[in-house]
Structure formats: structure tokens, C-alpha cells
N, C-alpha and C positions, 0 to 999 in steps of 0.2 A: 608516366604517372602524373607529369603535368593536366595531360588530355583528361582523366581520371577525376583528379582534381578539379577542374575547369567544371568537367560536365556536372559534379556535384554542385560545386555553386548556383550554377546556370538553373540545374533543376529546383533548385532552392530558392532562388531568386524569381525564377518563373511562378513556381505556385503561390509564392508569397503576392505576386502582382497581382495572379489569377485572384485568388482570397480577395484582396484589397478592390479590384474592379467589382469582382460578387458584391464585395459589400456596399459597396458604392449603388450599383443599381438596386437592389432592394431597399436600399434606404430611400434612394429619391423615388421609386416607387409607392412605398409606403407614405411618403410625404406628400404623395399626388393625392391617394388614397386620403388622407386626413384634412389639405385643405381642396381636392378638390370636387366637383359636384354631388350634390348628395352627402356628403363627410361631414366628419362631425364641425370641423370649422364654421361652412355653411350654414349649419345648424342651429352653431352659435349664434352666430350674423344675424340668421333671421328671428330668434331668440330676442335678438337686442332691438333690432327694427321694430317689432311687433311691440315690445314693452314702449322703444320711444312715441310711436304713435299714442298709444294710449294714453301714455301719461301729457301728450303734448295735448291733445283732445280733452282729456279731465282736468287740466292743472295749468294748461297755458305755457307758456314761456318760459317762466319763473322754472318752474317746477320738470320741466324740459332740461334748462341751462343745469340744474343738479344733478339728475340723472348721468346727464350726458361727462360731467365733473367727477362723478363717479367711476363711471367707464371706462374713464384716463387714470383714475388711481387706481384699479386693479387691471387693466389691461397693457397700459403704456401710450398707446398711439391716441393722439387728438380726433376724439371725436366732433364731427360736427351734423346736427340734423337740419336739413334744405326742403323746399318745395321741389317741383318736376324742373324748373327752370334755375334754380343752382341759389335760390335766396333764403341766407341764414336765418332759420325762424327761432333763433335764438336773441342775435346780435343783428339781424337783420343786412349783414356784409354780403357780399358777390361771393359765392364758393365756384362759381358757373365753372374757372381756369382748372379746380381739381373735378368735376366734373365731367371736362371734354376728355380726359385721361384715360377715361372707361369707354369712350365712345363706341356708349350702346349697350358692351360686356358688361354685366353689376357678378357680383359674386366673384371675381377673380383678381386677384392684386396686380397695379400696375406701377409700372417703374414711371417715378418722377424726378428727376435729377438722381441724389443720393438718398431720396424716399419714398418711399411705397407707399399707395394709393389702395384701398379697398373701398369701393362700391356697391352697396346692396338698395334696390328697390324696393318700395311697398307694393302689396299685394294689390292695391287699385292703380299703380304706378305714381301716387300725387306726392309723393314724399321718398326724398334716401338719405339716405344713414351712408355718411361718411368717416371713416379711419384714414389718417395717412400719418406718418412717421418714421423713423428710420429703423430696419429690420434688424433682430437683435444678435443676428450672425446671417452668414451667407453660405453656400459653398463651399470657397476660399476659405474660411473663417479658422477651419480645423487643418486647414492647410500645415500649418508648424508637428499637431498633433500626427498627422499623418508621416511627416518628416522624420519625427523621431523614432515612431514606430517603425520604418521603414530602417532605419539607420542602429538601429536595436537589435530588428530579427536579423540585417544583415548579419551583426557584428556574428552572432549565433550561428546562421548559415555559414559561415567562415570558420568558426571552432569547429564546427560538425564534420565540416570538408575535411579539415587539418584530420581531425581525430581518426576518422577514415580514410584517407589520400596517408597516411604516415605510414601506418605498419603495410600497407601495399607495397607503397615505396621500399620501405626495406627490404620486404622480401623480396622486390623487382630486383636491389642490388644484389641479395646474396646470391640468387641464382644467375644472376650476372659472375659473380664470383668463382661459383662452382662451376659453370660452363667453360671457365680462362681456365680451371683446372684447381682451384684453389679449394680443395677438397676439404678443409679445416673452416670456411666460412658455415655458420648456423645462423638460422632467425632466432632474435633473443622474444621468447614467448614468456614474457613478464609478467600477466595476469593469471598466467593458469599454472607457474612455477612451483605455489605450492601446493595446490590442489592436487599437481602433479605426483611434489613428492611427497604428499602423504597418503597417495593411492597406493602408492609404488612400497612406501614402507608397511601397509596393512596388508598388499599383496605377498610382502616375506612374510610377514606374520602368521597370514592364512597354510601359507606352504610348510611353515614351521611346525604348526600346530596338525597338521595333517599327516606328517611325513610319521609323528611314532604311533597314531593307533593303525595306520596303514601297515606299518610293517608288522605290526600284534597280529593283525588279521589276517596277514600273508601267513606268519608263523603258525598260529593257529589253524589255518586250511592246511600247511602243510602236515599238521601233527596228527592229525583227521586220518591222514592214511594209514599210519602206523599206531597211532593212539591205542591200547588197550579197552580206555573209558572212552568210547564215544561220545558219550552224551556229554560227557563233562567237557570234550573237544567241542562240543558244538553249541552248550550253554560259553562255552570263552568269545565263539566266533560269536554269537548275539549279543555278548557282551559288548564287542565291540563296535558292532555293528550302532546298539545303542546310543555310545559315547560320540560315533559319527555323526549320527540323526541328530544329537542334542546339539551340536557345532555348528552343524548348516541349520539346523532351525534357531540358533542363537544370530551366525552371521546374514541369516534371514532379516530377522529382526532388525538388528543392525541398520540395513539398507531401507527398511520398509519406515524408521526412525525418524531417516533424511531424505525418504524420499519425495513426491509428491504432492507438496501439499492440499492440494484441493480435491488429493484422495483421502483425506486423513476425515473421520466420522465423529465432528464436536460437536456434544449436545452439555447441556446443565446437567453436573454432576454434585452432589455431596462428598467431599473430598474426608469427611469425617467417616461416612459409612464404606466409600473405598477403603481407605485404611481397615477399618475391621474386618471388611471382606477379605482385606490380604495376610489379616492376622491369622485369620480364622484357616484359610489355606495352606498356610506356614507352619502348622500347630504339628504335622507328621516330623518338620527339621529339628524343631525343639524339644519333641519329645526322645527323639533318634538322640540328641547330640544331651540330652539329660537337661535341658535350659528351660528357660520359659518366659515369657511377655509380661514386660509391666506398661499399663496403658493409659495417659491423661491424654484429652480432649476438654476444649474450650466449648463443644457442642457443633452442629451441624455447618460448616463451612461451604456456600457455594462457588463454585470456579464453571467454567467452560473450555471441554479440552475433549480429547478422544480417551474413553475410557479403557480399553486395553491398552493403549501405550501407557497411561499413568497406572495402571494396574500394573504393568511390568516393571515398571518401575520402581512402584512401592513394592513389592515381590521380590524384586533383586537384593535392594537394599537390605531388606530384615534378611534374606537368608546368607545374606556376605556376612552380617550382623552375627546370625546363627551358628555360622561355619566358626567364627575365632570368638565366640562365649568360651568361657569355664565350666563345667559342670557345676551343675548346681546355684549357677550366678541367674542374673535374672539381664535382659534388652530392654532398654528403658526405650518406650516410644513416646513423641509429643506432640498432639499436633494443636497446632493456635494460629492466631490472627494477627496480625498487626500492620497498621498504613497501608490497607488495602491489597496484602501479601497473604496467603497461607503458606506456611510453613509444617513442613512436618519432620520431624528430629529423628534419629533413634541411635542410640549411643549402645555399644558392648562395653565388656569389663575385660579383652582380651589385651593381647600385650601391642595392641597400635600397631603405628606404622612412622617408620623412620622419616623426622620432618623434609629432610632432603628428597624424598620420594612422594610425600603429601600430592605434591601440584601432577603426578603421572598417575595416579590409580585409576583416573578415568578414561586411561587412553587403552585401548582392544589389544587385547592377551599380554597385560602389563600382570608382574603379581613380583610381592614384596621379593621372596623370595624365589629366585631364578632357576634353582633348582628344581622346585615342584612343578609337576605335570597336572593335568586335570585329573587322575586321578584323588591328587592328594589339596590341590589348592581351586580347584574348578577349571574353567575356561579361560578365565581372566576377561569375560564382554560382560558380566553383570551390570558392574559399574558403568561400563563403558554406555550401556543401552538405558541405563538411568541417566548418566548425562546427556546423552543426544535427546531425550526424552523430556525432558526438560527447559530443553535450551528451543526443540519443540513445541514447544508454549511460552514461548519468550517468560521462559523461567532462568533459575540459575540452582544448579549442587554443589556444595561447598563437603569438605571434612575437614577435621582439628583434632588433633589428641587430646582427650580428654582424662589423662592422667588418674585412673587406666583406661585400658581404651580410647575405640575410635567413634568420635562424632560424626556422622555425617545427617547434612540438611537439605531437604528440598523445599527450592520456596517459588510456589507459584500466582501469577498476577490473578487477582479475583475481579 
């Protein structure tokens, strides 16, 4: 695992070099490029020669020495303008010593002690335009910058390793372990612990829930042979067949909830007109169970989300709603706005749910009471497919007693 580890750094450490060399050459490429021939430096250069001639031709001296005064406060470096033989036609001094610096090159900076020399010629050769001064970094310059960058990704290259070279290691040991015989060593799998076990507990769930209309349908095929009423033996076995199809297209849903996301289809929805759309679908539960919808909206609400998942969601919700109404009571629905949240409410007037039990109704084939089967309490994933659904739109579902009745809210980011 040592080796393992090693060679992670090493690769890490290598590409980081490689990077840092890349970068390295393209910049002093591009710097050749900018000051040199043809580049826009140059360009400058002769930009400024061409002005000092002129002005030195129209204005004399005087009017030279400004220019040139100028030049050094927005450029930096001391300008000076010479004849072909090195004499300031400014100041009239000897510049001839920065002159032999270029011997002959003009357009290209040369090193003079600890300062740099550019020379540019006129176009008739009788006059250059001299810069020299000291350069405002070097190379070297970024030297420190480089250091620390380098001493940074290490440090990074080194967590990376560790973070991967570790759980290796362990498991090199335990199978080191098991091979001496030591048959009770395991790898401790810490990140997927509970992922693990709450596959594991929706997996008895699933098997729970399947095992009693499986054995109806066994019962029922078998009663097919001796049955009297055929047809009534064979309307049980569709029945049941039914209540299977609605299970796996619930624990369909389920998975399809959490699955994928860059399969999921969000477009601009009106979360106001959803809602009635799911009223209006709902309206066969509420009439079956004797209830009916009472409906405020704040007006059209927009969100962005996949419209059958929130459609199932709102769906769910109102017919849980539906299932524990009273006859004759009315499901308050609500939907509104607030700090860039929609929300939308819908509270019954049945007899709730035990605060102790509040924080599980959204978890798959959960129901108040443990005795009921889907025949009599559902499936117990309604809820469960509204919160996935939800939490799917980096939303959140909440419920509360709401004396009577149960509240439950979906409030999603708009």
C-alpha cells in the first residue's frame, strides 16, 4: 500500500509539474508574441518615435523635452530622444554609452547592468528614441508565487493520496487477516452504511407487502378449480392481480423519484394550475368517500420542476387527505407564496396521526396503524413518493396536527 500510495503522489506531483512547465511556456511565448517583432509593443515604440520626430521638427527642443516628460509619467522608463550619433537633442549630453547596447538591434530590449535598454530607430535612420530603466518584474519575480502554489496543490496531492491509499490499506489488512484464518475480520464500509441499511429495510418492506396479496392469488387460483362461480373466482384473481400492478407501479415511482437526475423533464410550470389539475382528477375519491375540496389560491404561481413528479405528488397528498375526511366535511386546500417559496397546504378534519409517529409517515409502507393492509389503509408509498418528490426539487413536506386533522405542506423553491 506504501507503493500505492507513492505512486499516487508521484502522479500528482508529475502532472502538477507538467501543468506548471505548460504554463510556463505559453506565457513566455505569448510574451515573445507581444513585445516581439511586429507586436503590439513595437507598435507602440514606433507610435512614440514617429510622434517624437514630429513634435521635435514642429516645436524644437522645448517642446520635445515635454513630450518625452510625458512618456516617463505614463510609461515609467526615461525616455530620451538622440540623433544617429547618440546626441541628446533635448539636453544636448552623450547618450552614445546606451546606444552601443543595441549594437545595431533597435526594437528589442537590452540588458544594461540591472536595467533594460530599448532602442527604436526612425524611419530615415537620423534619429532614436530611447527607454531604459529597470523592468517591473522578471521571470524570477513570481518565483515566491509559484512556490506557494506549488506547496498548496502539494499539500492537496497528499490528502488525495491519504483519502485513497487509506481504505486500500485496510482492506490489504483485512484480507491479510482472513488469509491467517481470522475469519471474523470485515472492511468497515462507512460511507455506504446507511444507504446500505435502508435498502435492506425497504427490501423487507417490499417482501412484506407482497407476501399477502401473493398468497390471495394463490388462494384464489386454487378456488378456480372447485369454485361453483367461476367468474367471481376469476374477477378475485383480477382483483388481485390489480392491487399488484398498483404496488409495482407505486415502487416504480418510488425509484424513478430518486433516480437519475439529468433524466427527470423540467420545464416552467404554473404550480397554481397543477394543483387544480389534481383537484379536478381527485374529484371520483371525493365523491366515493362523500367529501369534497375547498380551494384558495394567491393566483398563478411559477416554479420549474418535472411535471408528473409534482403532479404525483400533489395527487398523493389530496387522496391521503381523502381517505381519512368524514363524510360530509370538506379538505381545505392552500396554495401561496412567500420569500420566494411556494407552498401548497391541504389539511382534513380526520382524527390525525399520533405526534410520536408525525416524523415516519413519509417513510415507504409506514401507516398509522399496523394492522391495516392496503386494502383498508392503501399502500403506505403515497406519502412516501410526495416526499422524495419534493426533496427532488430541493423542496421540503412537512405535516402537523391540526386539531382536527392532519396538515400536511409542500413548499417548493420558485
Amino acid at each position: 500500500m506504501r507503493t500505492v500510495f507513492a505512486k499516487i503522489l508521484l502522479w500528482c506531483f508529475g502532472t502538477l509539474v507538467l501543468s506548471l512547465g505548460a504554463y510556463l511556456f505559453i506565457s513566455t511565448g505569448m510574451a515573445s508574441r507581444i513585445s516581439g517583432k511586429g507586436g503590439p509593443f513595437e507598435r507602440t515604440v514606433a507610435f512614440q518615435m514617429d510622434e517624437a520626430e514630429g513634435i521635435y521638427r514642429s516645436g524644437g527642443p522645448a517642446a520635445l523635452g515635454s513630450y518625452l516628460r510625458k512618456l516617463q509619467i505614463y510609461f515609467g522608463p526615461e525616455h530620451f530622444f538622440t540623433n544617429a550619433q547618440g546626441r541628446d537633442l533635448v539636453t544636448g549630453e552623450d547618450r552614445s554609452a546606451l546606444l552601443a547596447t543595441a549594437r545595431g538591434q533597435y526594437n528589442v530590449p537590452h540588458a544594461l547592468g540591472d536595467r533594460m535598454v530599448f532602442v527604436a530607430a526612425s524611419q530615415d535612420g537620423a534619429y532614436r528614441l530611447i527607454a531604459t530603466g529597470r523592468p517591473p518584474f522578471t521571470r524570477w519575480s513570481f518565483l515566491p508565487y509559484y512556490g506557494l502554489i506549488l506547496l498548496v496543490v502539494a499539500l492537496l496531492c497528499w490528502m488525495l493520496a491519504v483519502n485513497i491509499a487509506s481504505p486500500l490499506r485496510e482492506m490489504a489488512h483485512t484480507v491479510e487477516r482472513f488469509g491467517r484464518g481470522d475469519l471474523s475480520a470485515r472492511v468497515a464500509l462507512r460511507r455506504r452504511e446507511t444507504l446500505l441499511t435502508a435498502e435492506r429495510r425497504l427490501l423487507q418492506d417490499i417482501s412484506h407487502e407482497l407476501r399477502s396479496p401473493l398468497a390471495r392469488l394463490s388462494f384464489a387460483a386454487e378456488l378456480t378449480k372447485t369454485a361453483v362461480d367461476r367468474n367471481a373466482a376469476a374477477a378475485r384473481i383480477a382483483k388481485e392481480i390489480e392491487r399488484l400492478t398498483n404496488l409495482v407501479g407505486a415502487l416504480v415511482e418510488v425509484t424513478r423519484v430518486e433516480g437519475d437526475p439529468s433524466s427527470r423533464r423540467t420545464e416552467h410550470l404554473d404550480l397554481d394550475g397543477l394543483v387544480r389539475e389534481s383537484i379536478d382528477d381527485s374529484r371520483i375519491e371525493t365523491d366515493a368517500h362523500g367529501c369534497r375540496f375547498h380551494f384558495e389560491s394567491d393566483g398563478a404561481l411559477p416554479v420549474r420542476g418535472d411535471r408528473e413528479l409534482l403532479r404525483r405528488a400533489i395527487e398523493n397528498v389530496l387522496r391521503n387527505a381523502v381517505r381519512y375526511a368524514p363524510q360530509g366535511s370538506a379538505v381545505d386546500i392552500r396554495v401561496a407564496s412567500a420569500a420566494g417559496t411556494a407552498s401548497i397546504s391541504v389539511r382534513d378534519f380526520g382524527p390525525g396521526v399520533p405526534d410520536e409517529m408525525l416524523p415516519r409517515i413519509f417513510e415507504p409502507f409506514f401507516r398509522v396503524d399496523g394492522s391495516r393492509d392496503s386494502q383498508t389503509g392503501g399502500l403506505g408509498l403515497g406519502l412516501a413518493i410526495a416526499h422524495r418528490a419534493a426533496r427532488a426539487h430541493r423542496g421540503s413536506i412537512s405535516a402537523e396536527n391540526a386539531g382536527p386533522g392532519l396538515r400536511v405542506r409542500i413548499e417548493i423553491p420558485q
